[in-house]
C-alpha positions as CSV (number, residue, x, y, z in Angstrom):
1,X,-131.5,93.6,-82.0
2,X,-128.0,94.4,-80.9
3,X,-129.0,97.5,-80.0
4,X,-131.7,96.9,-78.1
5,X,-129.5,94.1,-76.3
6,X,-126.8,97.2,-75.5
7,X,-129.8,99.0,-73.9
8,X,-130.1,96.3,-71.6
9,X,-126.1,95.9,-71.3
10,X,-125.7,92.9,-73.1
11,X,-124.4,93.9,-76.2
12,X,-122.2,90.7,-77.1
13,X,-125.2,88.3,-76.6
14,X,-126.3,88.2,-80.1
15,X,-123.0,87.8,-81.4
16,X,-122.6,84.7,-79.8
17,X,-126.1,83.1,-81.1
18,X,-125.2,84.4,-84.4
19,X,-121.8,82.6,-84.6
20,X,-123.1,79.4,-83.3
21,X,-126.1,79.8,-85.7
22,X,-123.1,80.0,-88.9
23,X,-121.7,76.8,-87.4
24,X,-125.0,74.9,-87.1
25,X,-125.5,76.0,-90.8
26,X,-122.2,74.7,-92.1
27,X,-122.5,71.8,-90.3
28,X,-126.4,71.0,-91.6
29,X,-124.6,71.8,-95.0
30,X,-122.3,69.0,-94.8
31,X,-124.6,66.5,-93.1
32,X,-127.0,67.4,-96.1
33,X,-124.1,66.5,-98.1
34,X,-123.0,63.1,-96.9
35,X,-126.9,62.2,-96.8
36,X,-127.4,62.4,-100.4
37,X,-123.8,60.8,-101.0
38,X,-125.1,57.8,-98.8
39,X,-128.2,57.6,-100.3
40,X,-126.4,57.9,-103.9
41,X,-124.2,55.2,-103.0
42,X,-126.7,52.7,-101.1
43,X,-128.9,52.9,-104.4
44,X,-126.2,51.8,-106.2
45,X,-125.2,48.7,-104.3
46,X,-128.6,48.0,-104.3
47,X,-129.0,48.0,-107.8
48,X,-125.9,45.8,-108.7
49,X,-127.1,43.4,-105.8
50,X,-130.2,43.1,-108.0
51,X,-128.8,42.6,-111.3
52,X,-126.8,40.2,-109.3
53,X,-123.6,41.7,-110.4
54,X,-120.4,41.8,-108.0
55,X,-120.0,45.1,-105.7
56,X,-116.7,46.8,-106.6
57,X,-114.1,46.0,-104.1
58,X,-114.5,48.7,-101.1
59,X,-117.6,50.0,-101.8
60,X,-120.1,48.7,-98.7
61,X,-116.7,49.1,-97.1
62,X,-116.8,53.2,-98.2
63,X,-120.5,53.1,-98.0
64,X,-120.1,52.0,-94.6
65,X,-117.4,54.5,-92.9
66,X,-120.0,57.0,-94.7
67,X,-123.1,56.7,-92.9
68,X,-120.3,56.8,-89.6
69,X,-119.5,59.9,-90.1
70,X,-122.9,60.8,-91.0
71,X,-124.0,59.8,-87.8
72,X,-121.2,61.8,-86.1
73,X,-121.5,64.4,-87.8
74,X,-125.6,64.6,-86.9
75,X,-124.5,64.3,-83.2
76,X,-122.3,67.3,-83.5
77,X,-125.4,69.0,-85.5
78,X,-127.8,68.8,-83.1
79,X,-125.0,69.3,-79.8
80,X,-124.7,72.8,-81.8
81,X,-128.2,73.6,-82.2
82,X,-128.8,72.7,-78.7
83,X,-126.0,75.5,-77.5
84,X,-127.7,77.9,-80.0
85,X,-131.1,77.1,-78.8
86,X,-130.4,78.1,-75.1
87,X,-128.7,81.2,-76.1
88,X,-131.3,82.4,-77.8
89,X,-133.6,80.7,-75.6
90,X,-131.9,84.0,-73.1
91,X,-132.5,86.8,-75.6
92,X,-134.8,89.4,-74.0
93,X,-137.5,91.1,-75.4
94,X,-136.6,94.1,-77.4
95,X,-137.7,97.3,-75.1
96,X,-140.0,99.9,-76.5
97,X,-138.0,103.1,-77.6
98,X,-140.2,105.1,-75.4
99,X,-138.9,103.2,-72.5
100,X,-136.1,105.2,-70.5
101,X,-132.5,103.8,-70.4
102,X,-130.7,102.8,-67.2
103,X,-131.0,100.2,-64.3
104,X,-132.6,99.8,-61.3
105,X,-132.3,103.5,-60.1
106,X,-133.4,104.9,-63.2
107,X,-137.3,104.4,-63.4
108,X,-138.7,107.5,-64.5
109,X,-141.4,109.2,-62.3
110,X,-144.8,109.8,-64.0
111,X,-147.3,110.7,-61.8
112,X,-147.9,110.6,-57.8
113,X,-151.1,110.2,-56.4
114,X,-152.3,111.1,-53.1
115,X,-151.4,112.9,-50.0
116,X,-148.7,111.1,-47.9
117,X,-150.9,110.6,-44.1
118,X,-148.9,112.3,-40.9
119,X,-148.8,110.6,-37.8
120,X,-148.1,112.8,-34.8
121,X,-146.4,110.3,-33.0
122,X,-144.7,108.7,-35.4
123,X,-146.0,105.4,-37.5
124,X,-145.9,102.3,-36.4
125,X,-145.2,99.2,-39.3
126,X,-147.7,96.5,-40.4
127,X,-146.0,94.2,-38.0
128,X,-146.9,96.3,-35.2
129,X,-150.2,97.0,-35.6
130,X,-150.8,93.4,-36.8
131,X,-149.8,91.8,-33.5
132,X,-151.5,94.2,-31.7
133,X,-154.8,93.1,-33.0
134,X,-153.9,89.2,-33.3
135,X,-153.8,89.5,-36.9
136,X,-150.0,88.0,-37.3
137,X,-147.9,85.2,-36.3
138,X,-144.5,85.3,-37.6
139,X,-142.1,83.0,-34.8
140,X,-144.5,80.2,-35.2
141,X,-144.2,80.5,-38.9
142,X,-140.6,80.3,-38.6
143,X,-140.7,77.7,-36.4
144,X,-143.0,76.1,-38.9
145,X,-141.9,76.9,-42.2
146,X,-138.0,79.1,-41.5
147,X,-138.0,82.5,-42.2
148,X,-140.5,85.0,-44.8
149,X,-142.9,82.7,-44.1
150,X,-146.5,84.3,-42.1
151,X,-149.4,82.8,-39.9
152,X,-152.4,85.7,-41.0
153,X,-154.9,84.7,-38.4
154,X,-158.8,86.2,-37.2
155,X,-159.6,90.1,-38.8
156,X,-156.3,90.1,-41.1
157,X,-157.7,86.8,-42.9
158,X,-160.8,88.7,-43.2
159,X,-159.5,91.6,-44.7
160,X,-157.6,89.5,-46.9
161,X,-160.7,87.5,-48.0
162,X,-162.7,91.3,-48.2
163,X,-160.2,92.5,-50.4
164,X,-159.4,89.9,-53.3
165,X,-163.1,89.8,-53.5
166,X,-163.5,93.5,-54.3
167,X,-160.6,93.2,-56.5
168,X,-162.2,90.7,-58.6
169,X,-165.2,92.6,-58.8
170,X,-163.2,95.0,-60.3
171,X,-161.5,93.2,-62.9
172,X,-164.4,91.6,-63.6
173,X,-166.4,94.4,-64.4
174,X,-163.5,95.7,-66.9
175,X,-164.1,92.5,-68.8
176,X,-161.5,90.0,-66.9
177,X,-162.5,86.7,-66.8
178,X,-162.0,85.1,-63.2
179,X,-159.5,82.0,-63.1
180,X,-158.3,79.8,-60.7
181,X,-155.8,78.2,-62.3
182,X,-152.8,75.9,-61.6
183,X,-150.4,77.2,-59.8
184,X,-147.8,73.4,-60.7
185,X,-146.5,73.9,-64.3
186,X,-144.4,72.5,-66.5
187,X,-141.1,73.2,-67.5
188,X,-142.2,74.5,-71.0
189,X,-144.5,77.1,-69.2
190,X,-141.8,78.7,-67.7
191,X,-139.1,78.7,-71.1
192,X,-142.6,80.4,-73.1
193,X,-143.6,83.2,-70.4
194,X,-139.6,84.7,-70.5
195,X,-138.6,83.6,-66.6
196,X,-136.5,80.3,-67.9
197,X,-133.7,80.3,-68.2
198,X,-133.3,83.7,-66.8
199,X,-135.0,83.3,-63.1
200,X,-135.1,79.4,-62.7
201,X,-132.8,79.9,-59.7
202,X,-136.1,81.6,-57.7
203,X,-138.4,78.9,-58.9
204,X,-139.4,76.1,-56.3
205,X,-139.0,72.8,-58.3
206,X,-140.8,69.5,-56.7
207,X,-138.2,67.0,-57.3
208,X,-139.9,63.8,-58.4
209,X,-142.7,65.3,-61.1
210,X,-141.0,67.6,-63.2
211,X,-143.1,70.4,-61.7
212,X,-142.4,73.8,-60.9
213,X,-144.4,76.1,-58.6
214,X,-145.2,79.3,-60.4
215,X,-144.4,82.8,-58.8
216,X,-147.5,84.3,-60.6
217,X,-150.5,83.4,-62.0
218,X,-149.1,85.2,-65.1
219,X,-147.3,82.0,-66.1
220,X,-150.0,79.0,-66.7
221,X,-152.5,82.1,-67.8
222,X,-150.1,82.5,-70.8
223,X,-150.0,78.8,-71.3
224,X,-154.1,78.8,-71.3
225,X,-153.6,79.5,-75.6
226,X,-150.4,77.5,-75.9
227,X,-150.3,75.9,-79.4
228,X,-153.8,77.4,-80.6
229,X,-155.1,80.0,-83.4
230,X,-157.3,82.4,-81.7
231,X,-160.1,83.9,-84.2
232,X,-159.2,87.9,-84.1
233,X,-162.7,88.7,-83.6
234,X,-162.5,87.0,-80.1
235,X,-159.6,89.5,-79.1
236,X,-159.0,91.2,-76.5
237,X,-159.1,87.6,-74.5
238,X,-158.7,89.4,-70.4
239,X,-158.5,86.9,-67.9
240,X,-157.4,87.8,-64.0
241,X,-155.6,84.7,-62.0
242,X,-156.3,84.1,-58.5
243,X,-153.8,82.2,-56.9
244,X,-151.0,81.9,-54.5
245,X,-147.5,82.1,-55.5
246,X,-144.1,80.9,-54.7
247,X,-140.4,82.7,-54.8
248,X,-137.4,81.9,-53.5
249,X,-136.7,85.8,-52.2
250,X,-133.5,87.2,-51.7
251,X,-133.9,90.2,-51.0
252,X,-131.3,92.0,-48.4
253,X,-132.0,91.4,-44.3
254,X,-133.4,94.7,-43.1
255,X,-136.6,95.8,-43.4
256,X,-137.3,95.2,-46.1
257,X,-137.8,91.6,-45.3
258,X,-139.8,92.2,-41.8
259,X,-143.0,90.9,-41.9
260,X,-145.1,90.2,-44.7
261,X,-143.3,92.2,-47.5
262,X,-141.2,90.1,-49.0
263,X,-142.3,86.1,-48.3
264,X,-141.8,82.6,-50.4
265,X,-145.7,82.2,-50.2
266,X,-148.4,85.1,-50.8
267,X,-151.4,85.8,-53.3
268,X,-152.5,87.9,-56.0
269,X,-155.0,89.0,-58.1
270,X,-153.4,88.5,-61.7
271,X,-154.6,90.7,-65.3
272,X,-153.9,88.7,-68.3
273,X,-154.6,89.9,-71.6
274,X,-154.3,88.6,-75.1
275,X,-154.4,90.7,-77.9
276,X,-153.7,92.3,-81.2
277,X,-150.3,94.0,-82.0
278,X,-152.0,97.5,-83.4
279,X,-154.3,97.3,-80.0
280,X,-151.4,96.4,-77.0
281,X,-150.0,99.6,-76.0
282,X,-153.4,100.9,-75.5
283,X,-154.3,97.4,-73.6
284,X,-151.2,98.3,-71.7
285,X,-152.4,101.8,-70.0
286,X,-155.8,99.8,-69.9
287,X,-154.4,97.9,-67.3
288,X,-152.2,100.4,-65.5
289,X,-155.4,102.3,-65.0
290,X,-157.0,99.5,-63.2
291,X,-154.7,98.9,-60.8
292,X,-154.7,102.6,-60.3
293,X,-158.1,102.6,-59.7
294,X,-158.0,100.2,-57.1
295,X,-155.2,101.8,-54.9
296,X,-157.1,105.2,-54.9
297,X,-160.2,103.3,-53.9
298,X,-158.4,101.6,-51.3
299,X,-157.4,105.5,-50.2
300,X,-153.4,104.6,-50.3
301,X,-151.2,107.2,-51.7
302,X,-148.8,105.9,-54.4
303,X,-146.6,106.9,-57.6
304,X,-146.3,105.5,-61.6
305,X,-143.0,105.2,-62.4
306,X,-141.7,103.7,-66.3
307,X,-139.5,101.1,-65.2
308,X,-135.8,101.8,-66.9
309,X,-134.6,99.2,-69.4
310,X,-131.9,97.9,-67.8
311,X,-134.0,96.6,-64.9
312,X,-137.1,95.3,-67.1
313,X,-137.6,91.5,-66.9
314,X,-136.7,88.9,-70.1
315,X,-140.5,89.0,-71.3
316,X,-141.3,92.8,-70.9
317,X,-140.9,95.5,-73.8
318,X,-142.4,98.1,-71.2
319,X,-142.8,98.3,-67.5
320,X,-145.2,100.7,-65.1
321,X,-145.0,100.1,-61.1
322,X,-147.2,101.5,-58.9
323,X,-145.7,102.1,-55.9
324,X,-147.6,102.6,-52.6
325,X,-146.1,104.7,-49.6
326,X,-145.4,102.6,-46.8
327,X,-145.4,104.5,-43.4
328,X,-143.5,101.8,-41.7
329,X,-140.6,102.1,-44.3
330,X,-140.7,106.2,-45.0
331,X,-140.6,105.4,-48.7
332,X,-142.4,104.5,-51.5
333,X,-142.4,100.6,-52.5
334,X,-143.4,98.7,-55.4
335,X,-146.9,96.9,-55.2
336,X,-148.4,96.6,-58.2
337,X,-146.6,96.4,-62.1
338,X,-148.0,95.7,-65.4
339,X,-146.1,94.8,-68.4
340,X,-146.4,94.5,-72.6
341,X,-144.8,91.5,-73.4
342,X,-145.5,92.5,-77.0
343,X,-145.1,88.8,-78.9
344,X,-142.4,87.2,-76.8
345,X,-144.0,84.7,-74.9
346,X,-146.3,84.4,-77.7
347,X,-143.9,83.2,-80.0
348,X,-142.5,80.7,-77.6
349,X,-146.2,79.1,-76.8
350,X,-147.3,79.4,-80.2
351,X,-150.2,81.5,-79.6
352,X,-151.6,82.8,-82.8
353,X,-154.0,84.9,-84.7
354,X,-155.0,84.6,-87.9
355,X,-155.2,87.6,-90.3
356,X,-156.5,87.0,-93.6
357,X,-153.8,83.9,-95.2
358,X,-151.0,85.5,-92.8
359,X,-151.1,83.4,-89.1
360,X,-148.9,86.1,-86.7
361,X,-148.3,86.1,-83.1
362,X,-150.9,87.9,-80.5
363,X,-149.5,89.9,-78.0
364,X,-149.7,89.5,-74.3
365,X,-150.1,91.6,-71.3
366,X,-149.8,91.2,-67.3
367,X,-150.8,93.3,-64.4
368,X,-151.0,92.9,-60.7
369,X,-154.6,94.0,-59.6
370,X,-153.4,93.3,-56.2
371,X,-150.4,91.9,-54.4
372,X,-152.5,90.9,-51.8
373,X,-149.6,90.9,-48.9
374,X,-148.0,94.7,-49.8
375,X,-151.5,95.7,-50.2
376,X,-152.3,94.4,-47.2
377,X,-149.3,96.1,-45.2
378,X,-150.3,99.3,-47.5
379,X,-154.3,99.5,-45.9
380,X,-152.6,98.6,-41.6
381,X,-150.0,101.3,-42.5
382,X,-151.7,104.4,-44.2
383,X,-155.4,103.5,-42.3
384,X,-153.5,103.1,-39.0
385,X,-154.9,105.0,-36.0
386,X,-152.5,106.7,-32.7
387,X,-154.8,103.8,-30.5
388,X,-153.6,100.7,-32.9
389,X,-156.9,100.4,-34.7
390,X,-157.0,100.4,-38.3
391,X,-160.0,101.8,-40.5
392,X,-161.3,99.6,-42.8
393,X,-161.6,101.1,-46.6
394,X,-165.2,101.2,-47.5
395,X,-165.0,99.7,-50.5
396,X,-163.9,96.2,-48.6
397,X,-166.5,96.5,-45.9
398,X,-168.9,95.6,-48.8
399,X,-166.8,92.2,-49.2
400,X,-167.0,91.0,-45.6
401,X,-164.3,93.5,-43.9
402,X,-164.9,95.0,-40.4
403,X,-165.2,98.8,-40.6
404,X,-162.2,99.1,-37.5
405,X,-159.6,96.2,-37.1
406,X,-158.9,96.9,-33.4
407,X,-156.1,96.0,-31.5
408,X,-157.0,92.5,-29.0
């Protein structure tokens, strides 16, 4: 564990549980002690109380001053375990050893996908061709809402609408059970999926319910199996959320935050899968191939890479992105990722298997089958055309999408 904690450059971390685990142990040891020396000397007053003989002088007095400290000393118990609790509570999954080391800039290519489109006279951004055709409204949703917030209005609602439906076709098709499920969780939701305590600081919180807004569907689909035994010959269990999602983004100004690619509000198409230890690594490039799938039929170029250690999140052993070329931004960005959470978050919800007298932990798995906003800007930018119009990927115009978005 400590070495998987140094891969992640947090080496010390489990020395500091572990020491505050040896105090909580001496300190159970000694409450333990002064419990049975109560107990011991309660019977015993109680005894000569009943043989109506006289308590020695200073006894209920000792007995007393006993069950005191007792009581302190269970106060500074469970202060401990609480301290130990949250520390551990911020241990992250141990990384696979096949995943590469490093931070941020060190996700390892693995495959790229499609020819990058040339515009003669240069490409315009998502923003650009979205206004042209009436499809986007951001000053009104900043005078609504503030800023990273969007109006999609007319043919981009459309192709919105046309493209969540194809994706959960997709899924669907590959076994995923559809669910729309909350997107207001609980607190405990958040601790057992990995992103508290880590990431509360980008969760919306409503302030009189004890509610928190999730940022994926990912959470309350891992909380659907909170606290149950699932029979083995049930598993895989694949479930895709549908849902809108909240974050509190804070990203750098730039473009990276024009438009529609980095909001508070957006929706996905969420994979979900629980399954067996032996069977998760293969449920993992299960996944990854999905998603692939669905970019090449949507005709947008894009790359794998294996995210680097250093920059996966609490929950994840393992980390693929797929990231789509954006036109607009000359560069390759991140719009779908699917991670094996191995039995992290299933060890915190206390979702179980049974295998013969032995009850283990299942593990889970997440994947984005689409990110419905960067997927969006992704189809506007790639499909764009010199006179502003946009052709329509055939697979959507079979969900209700135009075969042209024109400009208005």
């Amino acid at each position: 564990m400590r070495a998987a904690l140094a891969r992640r450059g947090d080496a010390g971390a489990l020395d500091d549980v572990l020491a505050l685990d040896a105090e909580c142990r001496g300190l159970r040891a000694e409450v333990e002690e002064r419990r049975a020396e109560s107990t011991r000397m309660a019977k015993e007053i109680g005894a000569l109380k009943k043989q109506g003989q006289d308590v020695p002088a200073g006894q209920e007095d000792a007995a007393r001053a006993l069950r005191e400290r007792t009581a302190a000393d269970e106060d500074r118990l469970r202060d401990a375990e609480a301290r130990r609790d949250v520390l551990m509570l911020g241990l992250p999954n141990i990384a696979e050893d096949a995943a590469p080391d490093g931070g941020e800039d060190d996700a390892v290519e693995v495959r790229v996908v499609g020819e990058i489109p040339a515009f003669p006279e240069g490409a315009k951004d998502h923003v650009e061709i979205a206004e042209g055709f009436g499809g986007l409204d951001l000053e009104r949703a900043a005078r609504t809402s503030g800023s990273r917030f969007a109006y999609l209005m007319g043919p981009l609602v459309r192709l919105q609408m046309a493209l969540v439906s194809y994706a959960v076709e997709v899924v669907s098709s590959e076994g995923f059970t559809p669910v729309i499920p909350p997107v207001l969780v609980r607190e405990e939701a958040l601790v057992g999926t990995g992103f508290f305590p880590a990431d509360r600081s980008a969760v919306y919180a409503t302030a009189d319910d004890d509610l928190f807004l999730v940022g994926t569907s990912e959470v309350p689909l891992a909380a659907l199996h909170q606290d149950e035994i699932l029979d083995e010959a049930d598993l895989p269990l694949r479930y895709a959320g549908i849902s809108s999602c909240f974050r509190r983004e804070a990203g750098a100004a730039g473009r990276d935050t024009r438009g529609i690619f980095r909001v508070h509000q957006f929706d996905k198409v969420e994979m979900f899968s629980f399954t067996t230890p032996e069977e998760s690594s293969a449920e993992h490039l299960r996944i990854l191939g999905i998603e692939e799938r669905i970019l090449q039929d949507l005709g947008i170029p894009y790359r794998v890479v294996d995210v680097a250690v250093g920059d996966l999140g609490a929950s994840a052993a393992r980390k693929f992105d797929c990231e789509a070329w954006m036109p607009g931004q000359g560069r390759y960005r991140e719009v779908t990722s699917c991670s094996n959470c191995t039995d992290y978050q299933a060890r915190r919800l206390r979702a179980r298997t049974k295998r013969g007298k032995e009850t283990i932990p299942v593990h889970t798995l997440n994947g984005t089958a689409v990110a419905v906003g960067r997927t969006l800007i992704a189809i506007l930018e790639n499909h764009q055309r010199p006179d502003g119009s946009v052709v329509v990927p055939e697979c959507l115009r079979a969900h209700g999408a135009p075969e042209v978005l024109g400009p208005s």
